[in-house]
C-alpha positions as CSV (number, residue, x, y, z in Angstrom):
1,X,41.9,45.4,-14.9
2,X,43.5,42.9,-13.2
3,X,42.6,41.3,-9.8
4,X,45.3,42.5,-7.6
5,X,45.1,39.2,-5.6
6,X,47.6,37.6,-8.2
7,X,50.2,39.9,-6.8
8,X,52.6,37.9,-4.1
9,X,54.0,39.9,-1.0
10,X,57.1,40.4,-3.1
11,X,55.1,41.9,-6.1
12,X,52.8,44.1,-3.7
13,X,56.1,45.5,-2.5
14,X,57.5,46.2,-5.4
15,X,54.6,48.2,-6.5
16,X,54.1,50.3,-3.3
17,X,57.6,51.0,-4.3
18,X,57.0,52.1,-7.7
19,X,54.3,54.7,-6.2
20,X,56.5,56.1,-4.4
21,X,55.4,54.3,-1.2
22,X,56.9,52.9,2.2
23,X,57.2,49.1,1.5
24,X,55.4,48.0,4.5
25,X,51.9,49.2,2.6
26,X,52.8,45.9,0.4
27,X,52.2,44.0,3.9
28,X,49.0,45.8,4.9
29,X,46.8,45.4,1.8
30,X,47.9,41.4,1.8
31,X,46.5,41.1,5.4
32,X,43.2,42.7,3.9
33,X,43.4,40.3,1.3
34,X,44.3,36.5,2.4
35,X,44.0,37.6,6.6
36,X,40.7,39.8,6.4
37,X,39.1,38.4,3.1
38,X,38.7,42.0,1.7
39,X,36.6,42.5,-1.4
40,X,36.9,46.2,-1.7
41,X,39.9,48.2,-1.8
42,X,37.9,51.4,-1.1
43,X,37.3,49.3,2.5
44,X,41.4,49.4,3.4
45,X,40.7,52.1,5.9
46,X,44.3,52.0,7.2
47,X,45.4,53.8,3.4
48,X,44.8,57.4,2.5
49,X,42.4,57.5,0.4
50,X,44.5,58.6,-2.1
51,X,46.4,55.6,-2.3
52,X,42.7,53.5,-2.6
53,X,42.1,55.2,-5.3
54,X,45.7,55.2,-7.1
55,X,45.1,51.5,-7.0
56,X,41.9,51.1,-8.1
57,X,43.2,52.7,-11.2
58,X,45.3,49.8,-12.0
59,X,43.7,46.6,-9.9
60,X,40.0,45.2,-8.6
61,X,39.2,42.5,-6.7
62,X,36.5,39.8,-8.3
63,X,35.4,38.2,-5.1
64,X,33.1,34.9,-5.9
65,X,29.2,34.9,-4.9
66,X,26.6,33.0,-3.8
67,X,24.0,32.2,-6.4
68,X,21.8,29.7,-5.1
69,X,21.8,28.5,-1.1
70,X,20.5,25.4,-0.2
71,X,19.7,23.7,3.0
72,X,19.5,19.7,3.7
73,X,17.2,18.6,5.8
74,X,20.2,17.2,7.6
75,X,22.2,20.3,8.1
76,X,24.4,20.4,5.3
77,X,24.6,23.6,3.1
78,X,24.9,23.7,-0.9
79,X,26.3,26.9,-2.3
80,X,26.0,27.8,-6.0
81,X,28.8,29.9,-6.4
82,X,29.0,32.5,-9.3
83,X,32.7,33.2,-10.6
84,X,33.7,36.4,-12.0
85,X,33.5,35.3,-15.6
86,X,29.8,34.1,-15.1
87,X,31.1,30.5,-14.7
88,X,29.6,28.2,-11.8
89,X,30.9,25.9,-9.1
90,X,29.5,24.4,-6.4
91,X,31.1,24.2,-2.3
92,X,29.5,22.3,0.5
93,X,29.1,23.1,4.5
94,X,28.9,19.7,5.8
95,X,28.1,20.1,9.8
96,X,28.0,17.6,12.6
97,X,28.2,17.2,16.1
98,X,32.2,18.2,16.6
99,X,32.9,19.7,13.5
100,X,32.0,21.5,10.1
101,X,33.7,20.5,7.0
102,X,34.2,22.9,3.9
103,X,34.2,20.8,0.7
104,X,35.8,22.9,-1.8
105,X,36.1,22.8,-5.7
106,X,39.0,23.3,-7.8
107,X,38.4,23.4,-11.3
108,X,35.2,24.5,-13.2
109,X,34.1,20.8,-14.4
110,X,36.5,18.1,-13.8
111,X,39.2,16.9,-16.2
112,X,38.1,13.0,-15.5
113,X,36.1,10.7,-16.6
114,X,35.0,8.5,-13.4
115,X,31.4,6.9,-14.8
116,X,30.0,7.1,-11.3
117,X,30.5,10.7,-10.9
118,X,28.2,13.5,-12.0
119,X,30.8,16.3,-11.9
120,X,32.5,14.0,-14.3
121,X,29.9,14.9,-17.1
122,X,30.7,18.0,-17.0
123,X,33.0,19.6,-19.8
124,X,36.1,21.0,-18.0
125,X,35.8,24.9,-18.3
126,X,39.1,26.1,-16.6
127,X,40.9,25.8,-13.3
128,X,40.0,27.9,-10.7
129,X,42.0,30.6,-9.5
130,X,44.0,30.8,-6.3
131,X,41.8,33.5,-4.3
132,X,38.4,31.9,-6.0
133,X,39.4,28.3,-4.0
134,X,40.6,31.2,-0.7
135,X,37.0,32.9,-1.0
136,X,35.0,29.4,-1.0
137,X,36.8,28.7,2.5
138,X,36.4,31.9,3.6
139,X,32.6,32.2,2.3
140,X,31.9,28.5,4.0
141,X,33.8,29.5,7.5
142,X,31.5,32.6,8.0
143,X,28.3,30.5,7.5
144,X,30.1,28.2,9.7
145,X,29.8,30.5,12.8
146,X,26.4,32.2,11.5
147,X,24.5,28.9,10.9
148,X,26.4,26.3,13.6
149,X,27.9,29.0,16.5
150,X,31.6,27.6,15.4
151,X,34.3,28.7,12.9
152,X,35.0,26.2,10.0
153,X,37.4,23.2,11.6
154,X,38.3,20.9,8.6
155,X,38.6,21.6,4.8
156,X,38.5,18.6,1.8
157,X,39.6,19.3,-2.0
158,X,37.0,16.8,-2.8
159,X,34.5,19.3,-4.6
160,X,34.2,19.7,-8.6
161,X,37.4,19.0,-10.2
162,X,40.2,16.7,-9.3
163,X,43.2,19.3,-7.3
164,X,46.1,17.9,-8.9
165,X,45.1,19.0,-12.1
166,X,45.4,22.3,-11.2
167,X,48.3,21.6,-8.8
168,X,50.2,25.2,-8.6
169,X,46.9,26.9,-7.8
170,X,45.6,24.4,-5.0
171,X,49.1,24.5,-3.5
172,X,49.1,28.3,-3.4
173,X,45.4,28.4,-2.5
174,X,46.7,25.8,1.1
175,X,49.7,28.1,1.5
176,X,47.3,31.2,1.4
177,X,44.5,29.0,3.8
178,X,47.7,28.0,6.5
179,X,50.0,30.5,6.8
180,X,49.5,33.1,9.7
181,X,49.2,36.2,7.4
182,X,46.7,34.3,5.6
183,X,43.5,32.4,7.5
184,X,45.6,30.8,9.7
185,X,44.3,27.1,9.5
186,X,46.4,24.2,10.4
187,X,47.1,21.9,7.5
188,X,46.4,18.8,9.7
189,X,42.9,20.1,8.8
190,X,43.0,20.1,5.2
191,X,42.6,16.7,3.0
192,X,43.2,16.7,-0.7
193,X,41.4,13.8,-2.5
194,X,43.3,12.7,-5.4
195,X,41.8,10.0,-8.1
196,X,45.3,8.9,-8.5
197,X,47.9,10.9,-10.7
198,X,51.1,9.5,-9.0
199,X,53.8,12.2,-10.9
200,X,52.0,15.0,-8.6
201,X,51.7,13.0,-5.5
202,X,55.1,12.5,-5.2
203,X,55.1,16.5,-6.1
204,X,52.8,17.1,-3.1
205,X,55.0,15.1,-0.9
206,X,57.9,17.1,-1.5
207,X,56.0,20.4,-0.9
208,X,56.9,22.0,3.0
209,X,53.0,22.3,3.7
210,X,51.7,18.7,5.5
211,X,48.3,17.8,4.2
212,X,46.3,14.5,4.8
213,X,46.0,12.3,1.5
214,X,42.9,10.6,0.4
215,X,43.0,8.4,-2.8
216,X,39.9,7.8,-4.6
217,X,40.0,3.9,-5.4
218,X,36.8,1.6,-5.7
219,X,38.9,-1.7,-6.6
220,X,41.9,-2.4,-6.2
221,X,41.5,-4.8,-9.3
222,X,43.4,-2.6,-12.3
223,X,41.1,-4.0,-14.8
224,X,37.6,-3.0,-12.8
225,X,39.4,0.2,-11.3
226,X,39.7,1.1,-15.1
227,X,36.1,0.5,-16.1
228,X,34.9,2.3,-13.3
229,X,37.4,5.7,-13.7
230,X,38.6,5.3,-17.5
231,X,41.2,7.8,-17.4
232,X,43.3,5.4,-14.4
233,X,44.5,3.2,-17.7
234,X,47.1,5.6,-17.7
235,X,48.2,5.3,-14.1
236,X,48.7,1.7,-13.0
237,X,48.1,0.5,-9.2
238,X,51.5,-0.2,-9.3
239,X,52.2,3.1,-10.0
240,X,49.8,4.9,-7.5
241,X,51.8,2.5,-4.9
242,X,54.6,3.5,-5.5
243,X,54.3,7.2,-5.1
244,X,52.2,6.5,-2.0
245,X,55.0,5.2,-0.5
246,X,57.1,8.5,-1.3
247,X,54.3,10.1,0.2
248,X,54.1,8.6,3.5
249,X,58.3,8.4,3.9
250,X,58.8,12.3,3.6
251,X,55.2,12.9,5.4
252,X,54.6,10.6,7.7
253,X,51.2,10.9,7.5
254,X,48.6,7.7,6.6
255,X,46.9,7.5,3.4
256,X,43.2,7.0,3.4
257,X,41.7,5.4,0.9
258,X,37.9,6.8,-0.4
259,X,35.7,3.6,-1.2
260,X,32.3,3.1,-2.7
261,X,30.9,-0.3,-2.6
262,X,28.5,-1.4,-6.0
263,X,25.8,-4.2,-6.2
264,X,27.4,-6.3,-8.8
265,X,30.4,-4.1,-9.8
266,X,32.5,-4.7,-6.6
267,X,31.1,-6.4,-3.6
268,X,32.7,-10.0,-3.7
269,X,35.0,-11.6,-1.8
270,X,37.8,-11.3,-4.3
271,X,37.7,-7.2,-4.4
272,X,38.0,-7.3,-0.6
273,X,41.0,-9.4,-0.8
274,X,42.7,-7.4,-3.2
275,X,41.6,-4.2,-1.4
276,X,43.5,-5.7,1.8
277,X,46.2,-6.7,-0.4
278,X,46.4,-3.2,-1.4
279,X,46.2,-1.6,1.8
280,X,48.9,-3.8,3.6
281,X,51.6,-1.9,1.2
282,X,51.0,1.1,2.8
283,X,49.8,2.4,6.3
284,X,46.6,3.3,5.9
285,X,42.8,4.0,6.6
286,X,39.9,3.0,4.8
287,X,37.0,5.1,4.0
288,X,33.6,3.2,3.0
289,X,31.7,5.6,1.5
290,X,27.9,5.7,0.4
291,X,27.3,6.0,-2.9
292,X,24.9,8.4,-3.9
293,X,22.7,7.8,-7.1
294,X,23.5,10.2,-10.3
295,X,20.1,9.3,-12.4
296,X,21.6,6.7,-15.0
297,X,20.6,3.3,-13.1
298,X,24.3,1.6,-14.1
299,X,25.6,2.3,-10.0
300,X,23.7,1.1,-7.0
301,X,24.5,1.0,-3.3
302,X,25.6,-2.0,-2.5
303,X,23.8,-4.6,0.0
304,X,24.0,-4.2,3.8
305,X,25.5,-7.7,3.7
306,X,28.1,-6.9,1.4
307,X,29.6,-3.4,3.2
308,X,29.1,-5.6,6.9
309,X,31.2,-8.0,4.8
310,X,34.0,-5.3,4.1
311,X,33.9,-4.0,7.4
312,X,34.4,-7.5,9.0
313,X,37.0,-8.9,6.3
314,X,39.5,-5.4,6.8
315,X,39.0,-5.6,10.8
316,X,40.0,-8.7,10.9
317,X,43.0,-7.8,8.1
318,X,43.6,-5.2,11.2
319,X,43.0,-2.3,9.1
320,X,41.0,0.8,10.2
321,X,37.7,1.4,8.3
322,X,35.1,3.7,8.7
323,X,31.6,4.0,7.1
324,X,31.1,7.4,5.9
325,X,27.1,8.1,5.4
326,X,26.1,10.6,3.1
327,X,25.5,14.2,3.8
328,X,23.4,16.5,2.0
329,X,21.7,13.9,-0.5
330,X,18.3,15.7,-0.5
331,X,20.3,18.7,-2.4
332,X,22.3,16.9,-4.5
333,X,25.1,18.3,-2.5
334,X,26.6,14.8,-1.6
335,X,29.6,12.9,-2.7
336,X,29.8,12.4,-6.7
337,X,26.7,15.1,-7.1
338,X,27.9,18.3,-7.4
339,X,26.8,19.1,-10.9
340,X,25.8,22.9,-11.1
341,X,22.2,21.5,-11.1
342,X,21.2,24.6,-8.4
343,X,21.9,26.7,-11.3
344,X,19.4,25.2,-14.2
C-alpha cells in the first residue's frame, strides 16, 4: 500500500469523493497529517470508524524512527533515523542559549563529491521523501520542548545530501513545514545550504516561499574550490554569481556564505582577497566555520592566526563575518560528519 501522505489536498478530495464522502473529510485527514504529524490513521478520532478503516484498506502511513539517540556533552542531539525501507539518515538538535536548530537531511547519502566531507563517502541511495524530511522537523521540534522547555525556532537543509538535488521534494517538504495547515513555521527560519548548482538557485528564487540562502564555498579561487569539491568543475564561480544575483533581486534576502578555513589548503593572504572579491558582488554574510576532522589526516583546522586574519581582513573589507564553533563534535553529529556511523 501506499503512504497516503503523497496525496495533495486536491487528491485527498477527490478520493473522499470517490467514497462517497463530504469533501471537507479531504481537509481533516491533511490537518492530521502535515498540522498534527499523525502516524496512524486508526488515531483520526474525528472519522467514523468506518471510514478509518475503508482507508486503511487502500493507504498507511510509514512514519520515520529513531534508531540510535545521542547526546553531546554540549547539548546537541544526534538522531539515527530509520526510514521505512530500512535505509538510515541522520538529523541533529543543535541547542543554545536563544534558540534550537533542526539540521535536517535530504537525500540518503549525498550526490557530491566534496573531499572534506564524510557524508560525501557515502554512496547516494535515493532522495528522501517529502513527509520523511516533514517527520525529521517534526521529530526534532518535540525533543525541542521535552529536552530544552521551547518549540524548535530555526530549521537548516544542511544534513546528508545536498537539497537541490532533490529539489521538488525539499520545496514541497518547506511548503508542507510553512503553510498554516501544515506546522506553521515562518520561512525566515528555514536556511537551505546549497554547494552551488546555480540552474536550481535561480529555480529557488522564483519559487513564492522566501528562504535564507547559504552557499557552501571554501575558496573563492575556481581552481582550489575544484580540488576541494570536485563535482564544482561543472559550475564555474562565474556561474554561481550570477544566479546569486537572481537570487537576491527577486528575494531580497542576503546570501551567506558557509566557510571552512584549512592549514595549508586555504589560509593565505591571496584566498582572503579573492573571498572579498567574491563577496563584494553580492550582499552578503560570511560564515567561518570550524572544521571538524573526518579520520583521513588530508584537512586540518586552520591556525588561530590565520581565521583572526580572515576575520580582521573581511571587517575591514566591511563585510559581516561570524565564527561559527562546532556543535556536537563528540558524537560525530557536527558539520561534514554525519555519516550513519550511530548505526555500525
Amino acid at each position: 500500500m501506499k503512504d497516503i501522505r503523497i496525496l495533495s489536498l486536491e487528491q485527498l478530495q477527490e478520493y473522499f469523493v470517490s467514497l462517497g464522502e463530504k469533501p471537507f473529510r479531504a481537509k481533516q485527514v491533511y490537518d492530521w497529517l502535515w498540522s498534527k504529524n499523525m502516524h496512524s490513521i486508526d488515531e483520526m478520532t474525528n472519522l467514523s470508524k468506518d471510514l478509518r478503516d475503508r482507508i486503511s484498506q487502500e493507504y498507511m502511513i510509514n512514519p520515520i524512527s529513531v534508531d540510535q539517540l545521542q547526546r553531546s556533552k554540549d547539548g546537541t542531539i544526534k538522531n539515527g533515523v530509520k526510514l521505512h525501507d530500512g535505509l538510515m539518515v541522520e538529523s541533529v538538535l543543535i541547542p543554545t542559549e536563544t534558540r534550537t536548530t533542526a539540521c535536517v537531511s535530504s537525500q540518503v547519502g549525498c550526490s557530491l563529491n566534496c573531499e572534506f566531507c564524510a557524508t560525501a563517502r557515502l554512496k547516494r541511495m535515493r532522495n528522501l521523501e517529502v513527509a520523511e524530511i516533514v517527520d525529521q522537523v517534526a521529530l526534532i521540534d518535540k525533543q525541542s520542548k521535552l529536552y530544552f522547555d521551547r518549540p524548535l525556532s530555526n530549521i537548516v537543509f544542511m544534513g546528508m545530501g545536498e537539497p537541490m538535488m532533490n529539489y521538488k521534494n525539499v520545496v514541497e517538504s518547506i511548503k508542507k513545514i510553512t503553510e498554516p495547515s501544515g506546522l506553521g513555521m515562518s520561512p525566515r527560519r528555514i536556511t537551505v545550504s546549497t554547494s552551488g548548482i546555480p540552474k536550481m538557485i535561480k529555480m529557488l528564487a522564483d519559487e513564492e516561499i522566501r528562504v535564507n540562502l547559504a552557499l557552501s564555498l571554501h575558496s573563492a579561487i575556481e581552481k582550489k574550490r575544484n580540488d576541494i569539491m570536485p563535482f564544482s568543475d561543472k559550475f564555474p564561480l562565474t556561474d554561481i554569481m550570477d544566479s546569486l544575483k537572481y537570487w537576491y533581486e527577486k528575494t531580497g534576502n542576503i546570501i551567506t556564505f558557509e566557510y571552512c578555513v584549512w592549514k595549508g589548503i586555504n589560509d593565505e593572504d591571496e584566498d582572503i582577497k579573492a573571498l572579498i572579491r567574491y563577496c563584494k558582488q553580492i550582499p552578503s554574510k560570511v560564515n567561518l566555520i570550524q572544521y571538524n576532522p573526518i579520520g583521513d589526516g588530508k584537512y586540518d583546522q586552520c591556525n588561530k592566526s590565520a581565521e583572526e586574519n580572515y576575520v580582521r581582513q573581511l571587517e575591514k573589507a566591511g563585510i559581516t563575518v561570524l565564527i561559527r564553533r562546532s556543535r556536537g563534535g563528540d558524537i560525530d553529529a557536527a558539520c561534514g560528519q554525519l555519516a550513519n556511523k550511530s548505526s555500525e
